[in-house]
PASEBA-1860 file (N, C-alpha, C; in nm, 3 decimals):
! residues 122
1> XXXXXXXX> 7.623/6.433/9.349/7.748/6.485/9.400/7.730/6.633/9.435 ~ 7.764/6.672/9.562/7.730/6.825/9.585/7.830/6.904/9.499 ~ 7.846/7.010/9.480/7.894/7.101/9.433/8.012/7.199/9.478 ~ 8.084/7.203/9.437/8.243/7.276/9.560/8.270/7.381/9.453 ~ 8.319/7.512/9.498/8.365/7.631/9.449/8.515/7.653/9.505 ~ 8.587/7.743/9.465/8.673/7.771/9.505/8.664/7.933/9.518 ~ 8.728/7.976/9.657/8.691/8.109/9.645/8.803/8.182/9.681 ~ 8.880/8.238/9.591/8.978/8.313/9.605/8.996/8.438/9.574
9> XXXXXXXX> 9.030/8.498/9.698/9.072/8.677/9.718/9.184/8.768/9.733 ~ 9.223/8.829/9.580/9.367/8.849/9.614/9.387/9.023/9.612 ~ 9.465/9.079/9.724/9.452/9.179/9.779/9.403/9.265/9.808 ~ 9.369/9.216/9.907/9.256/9.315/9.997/9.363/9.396/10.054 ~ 9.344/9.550/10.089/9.461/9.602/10.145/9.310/9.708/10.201 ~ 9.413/9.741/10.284/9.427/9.869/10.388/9.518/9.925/10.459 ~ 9.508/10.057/10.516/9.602/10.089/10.586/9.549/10.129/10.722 ~ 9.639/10.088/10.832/9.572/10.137/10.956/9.661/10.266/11.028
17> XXXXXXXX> 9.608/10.353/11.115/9.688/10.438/11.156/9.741/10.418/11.332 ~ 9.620/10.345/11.359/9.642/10.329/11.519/9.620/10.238/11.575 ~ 9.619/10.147/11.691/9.578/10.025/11.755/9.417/9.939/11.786 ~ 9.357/10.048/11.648/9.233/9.970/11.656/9.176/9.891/11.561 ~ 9.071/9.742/11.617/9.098/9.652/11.522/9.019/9.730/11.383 ~ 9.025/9.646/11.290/8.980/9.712/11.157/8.918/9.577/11.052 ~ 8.853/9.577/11.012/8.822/9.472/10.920/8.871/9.485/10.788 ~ 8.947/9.359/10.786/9.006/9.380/10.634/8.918/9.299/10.526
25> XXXXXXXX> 8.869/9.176/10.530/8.762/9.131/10.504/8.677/9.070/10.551 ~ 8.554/8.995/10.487/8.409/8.977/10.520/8.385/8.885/10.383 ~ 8.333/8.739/10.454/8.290/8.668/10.368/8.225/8.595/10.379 ~ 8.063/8.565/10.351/7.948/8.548/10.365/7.934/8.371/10.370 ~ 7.940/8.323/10.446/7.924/8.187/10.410/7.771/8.112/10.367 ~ 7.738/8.043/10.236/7.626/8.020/10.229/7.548/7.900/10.293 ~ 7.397/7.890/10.314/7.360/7.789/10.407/7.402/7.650/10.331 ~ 7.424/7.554/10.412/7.421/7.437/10.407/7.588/7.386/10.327
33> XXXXXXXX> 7.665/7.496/10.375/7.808/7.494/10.294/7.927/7.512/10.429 ~ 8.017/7.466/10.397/8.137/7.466/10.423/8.269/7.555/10.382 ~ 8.363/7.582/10.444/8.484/7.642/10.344/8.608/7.617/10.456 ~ 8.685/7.586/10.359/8.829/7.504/10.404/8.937/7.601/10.344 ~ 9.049/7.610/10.430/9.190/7.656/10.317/9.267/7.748/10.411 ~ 9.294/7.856/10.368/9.387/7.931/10.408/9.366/8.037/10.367 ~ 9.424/8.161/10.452/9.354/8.290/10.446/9.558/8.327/10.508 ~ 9.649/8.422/10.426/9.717/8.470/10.487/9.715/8.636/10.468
41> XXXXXXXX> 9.807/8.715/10.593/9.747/8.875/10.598/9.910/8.912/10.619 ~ 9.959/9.039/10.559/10.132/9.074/10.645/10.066/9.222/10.617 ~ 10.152/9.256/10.642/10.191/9.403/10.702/10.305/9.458/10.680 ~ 10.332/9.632/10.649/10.467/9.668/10.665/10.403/9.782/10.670 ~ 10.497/9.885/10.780/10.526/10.013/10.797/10.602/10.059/10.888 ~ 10.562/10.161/10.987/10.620/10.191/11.136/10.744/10.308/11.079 ~ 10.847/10.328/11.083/10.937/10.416/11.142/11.036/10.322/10.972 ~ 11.079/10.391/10.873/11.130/10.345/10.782/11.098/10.197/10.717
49> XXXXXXXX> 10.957/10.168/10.760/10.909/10.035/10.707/10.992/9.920/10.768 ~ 11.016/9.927/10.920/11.127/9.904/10.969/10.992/9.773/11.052 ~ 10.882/9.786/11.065/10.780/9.715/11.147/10.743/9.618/10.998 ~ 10.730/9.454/11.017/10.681/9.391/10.960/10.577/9.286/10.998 ~ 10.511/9.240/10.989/10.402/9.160/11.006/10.325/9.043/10.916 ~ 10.316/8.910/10.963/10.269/8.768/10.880/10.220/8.690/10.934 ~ 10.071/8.682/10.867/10.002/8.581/11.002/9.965/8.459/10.854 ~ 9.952/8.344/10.898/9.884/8.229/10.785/9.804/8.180/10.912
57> XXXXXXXX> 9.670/8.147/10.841/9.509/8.086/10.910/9.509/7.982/10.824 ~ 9.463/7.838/10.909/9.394/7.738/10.874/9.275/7.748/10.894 ~ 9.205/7.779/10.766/9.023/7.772/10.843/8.959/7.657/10.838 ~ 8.868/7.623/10.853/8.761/7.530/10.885/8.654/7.620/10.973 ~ 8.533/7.670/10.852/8.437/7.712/10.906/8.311/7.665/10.809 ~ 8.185/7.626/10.910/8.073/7.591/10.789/7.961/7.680/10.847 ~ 7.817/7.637/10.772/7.699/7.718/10.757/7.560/7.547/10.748 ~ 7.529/7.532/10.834/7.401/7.456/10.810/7.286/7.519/10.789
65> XXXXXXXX> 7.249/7.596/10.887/7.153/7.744/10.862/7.159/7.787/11.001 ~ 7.034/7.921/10.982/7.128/8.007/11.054/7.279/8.088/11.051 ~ 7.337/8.115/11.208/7.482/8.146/11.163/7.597/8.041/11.157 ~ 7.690/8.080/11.111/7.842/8.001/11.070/7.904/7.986/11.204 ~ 7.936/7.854/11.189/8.040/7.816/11.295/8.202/7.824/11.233 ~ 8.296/7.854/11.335/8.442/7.827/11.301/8.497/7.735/11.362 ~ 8.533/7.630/11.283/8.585/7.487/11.409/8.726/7.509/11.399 ~ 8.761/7.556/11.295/8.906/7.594/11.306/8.947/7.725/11.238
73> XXXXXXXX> 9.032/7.802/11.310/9.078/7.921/11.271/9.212/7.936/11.318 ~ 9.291/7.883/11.285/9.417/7.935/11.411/9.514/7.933/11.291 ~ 9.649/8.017/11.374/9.731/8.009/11.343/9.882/7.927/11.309 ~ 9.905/7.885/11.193/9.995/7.759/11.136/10.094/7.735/11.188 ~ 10.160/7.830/11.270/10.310/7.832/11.338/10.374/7.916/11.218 ~ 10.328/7.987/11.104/10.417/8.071/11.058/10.419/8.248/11.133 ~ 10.344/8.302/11.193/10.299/8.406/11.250/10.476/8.504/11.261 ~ 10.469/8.585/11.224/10.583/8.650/11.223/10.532/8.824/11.290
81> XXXXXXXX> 10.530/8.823/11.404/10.536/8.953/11.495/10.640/9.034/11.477 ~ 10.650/9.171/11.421/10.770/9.260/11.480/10.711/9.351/11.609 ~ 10.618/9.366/11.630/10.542/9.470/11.699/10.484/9.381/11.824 ~ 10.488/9.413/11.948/10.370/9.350/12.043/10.238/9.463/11.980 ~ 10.066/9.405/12.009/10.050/9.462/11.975/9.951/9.421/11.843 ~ 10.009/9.409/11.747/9.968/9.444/11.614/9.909/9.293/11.590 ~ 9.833/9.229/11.473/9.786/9.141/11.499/9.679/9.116/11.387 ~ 9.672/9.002/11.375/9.532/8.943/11.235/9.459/8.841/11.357
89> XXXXXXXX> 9.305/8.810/11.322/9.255/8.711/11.415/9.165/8.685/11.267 ~ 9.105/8.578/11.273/8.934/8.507/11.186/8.864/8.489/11.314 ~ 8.734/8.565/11.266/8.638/8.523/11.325/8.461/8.540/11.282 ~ 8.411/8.469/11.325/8.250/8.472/11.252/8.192/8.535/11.325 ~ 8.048/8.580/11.255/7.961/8.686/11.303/7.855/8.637/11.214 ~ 7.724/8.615/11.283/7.600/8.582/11.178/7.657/8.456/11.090 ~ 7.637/8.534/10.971/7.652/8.444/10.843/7.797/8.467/10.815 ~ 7.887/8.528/10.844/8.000/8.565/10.777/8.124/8.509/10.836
97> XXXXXXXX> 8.245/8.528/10.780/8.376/8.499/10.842/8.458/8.592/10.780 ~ 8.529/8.651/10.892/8.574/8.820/10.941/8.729/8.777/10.940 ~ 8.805/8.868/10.896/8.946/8.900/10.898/8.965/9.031/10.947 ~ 9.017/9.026/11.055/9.049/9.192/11.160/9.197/9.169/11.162 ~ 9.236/9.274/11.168/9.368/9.301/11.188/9.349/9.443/11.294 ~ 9.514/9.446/11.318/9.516/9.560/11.464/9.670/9.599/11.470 ~ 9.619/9.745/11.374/9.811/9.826/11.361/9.841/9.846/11.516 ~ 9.916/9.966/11.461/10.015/9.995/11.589/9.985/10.135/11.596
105> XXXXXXXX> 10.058/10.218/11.703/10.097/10.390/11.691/10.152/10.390/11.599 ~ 10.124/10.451/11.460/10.208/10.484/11.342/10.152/10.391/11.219 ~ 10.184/10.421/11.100/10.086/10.381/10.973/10.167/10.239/10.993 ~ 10.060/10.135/10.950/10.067/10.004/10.885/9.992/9.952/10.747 ~ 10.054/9.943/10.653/9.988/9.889/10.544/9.986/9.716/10.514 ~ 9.845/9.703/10.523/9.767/9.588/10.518/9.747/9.524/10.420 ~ 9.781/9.364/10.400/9.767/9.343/10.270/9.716/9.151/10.249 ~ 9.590/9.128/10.232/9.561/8.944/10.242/9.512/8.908/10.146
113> XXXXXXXX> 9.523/8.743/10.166/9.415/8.737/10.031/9.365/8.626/10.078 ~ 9.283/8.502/10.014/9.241/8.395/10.051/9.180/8.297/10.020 ~ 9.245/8.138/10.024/9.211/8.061/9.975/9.115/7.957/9.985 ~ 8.992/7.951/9.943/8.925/7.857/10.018/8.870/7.808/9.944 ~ 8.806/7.635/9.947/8.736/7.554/9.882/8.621/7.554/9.966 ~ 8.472/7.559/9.861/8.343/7.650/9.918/8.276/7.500/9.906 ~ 8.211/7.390/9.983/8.176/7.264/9.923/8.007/7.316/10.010 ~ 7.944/7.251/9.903/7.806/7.274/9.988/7.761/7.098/10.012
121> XX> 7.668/7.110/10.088/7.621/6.958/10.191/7.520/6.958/10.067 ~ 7.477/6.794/10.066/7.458/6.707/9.964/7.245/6.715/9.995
END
């Protein structure tokens, strides 16, 4: 029976000051493994904390060797925009799977965490 982890990350924060993307986390996927779940990110600041922000990710990304594929990354239909603009995406690089986010003109404080079941191939 292969072996499954669970890998959970709870608040990662940052703050951004301006419209460029930023990495909020980075998570290494190992060879011959998989990871499933959910990754959600919000936001609050702007002009009396008056700007809010909520993204929820379905992932589905694995690792055979080499780099990680993402077969699924998108967004659940909960996505809550106050800002055009501002924004969370998943995406892979090499071995890893990336959480960027992208404030606005004016401070945004950043805040995710994330749930995933880590199963490795048999």
């Amino acid at each position: 029976m292969p072996r499954s982890n669970v890998i959970l990350t709870k608040g990662v924060a940052l703050q951004t000051l301006n419209a460029t993307p930023v990495e909020l986390t980075r998570i290494t996927i190992p060879i011959n493994t998989a990871l499933f779940g959910e990754i959600r990110v919000g936001a609050i600041g702007g002009t009396a904390g008056s700007e809010t922000e909520y993204y929820r990710f379905k992932i589905h990304a694995f690792r055979l060797t080499g780099n990680a594929t993402l077969r699924q990354g998108v967004a659940d239909g909960t996505d809550h925009e106050v800002t055009a603009g501002a924004g969370a995406a998943i995406t892979v690089s090499g071995t890893d799977l990336i959480v960027t986010v992208t404030g606005i003109v004016g401070t945004l404080n950043w805040e995710g965490d994330c749930d995933l079941l880590s199963i490795a191939a048999p």
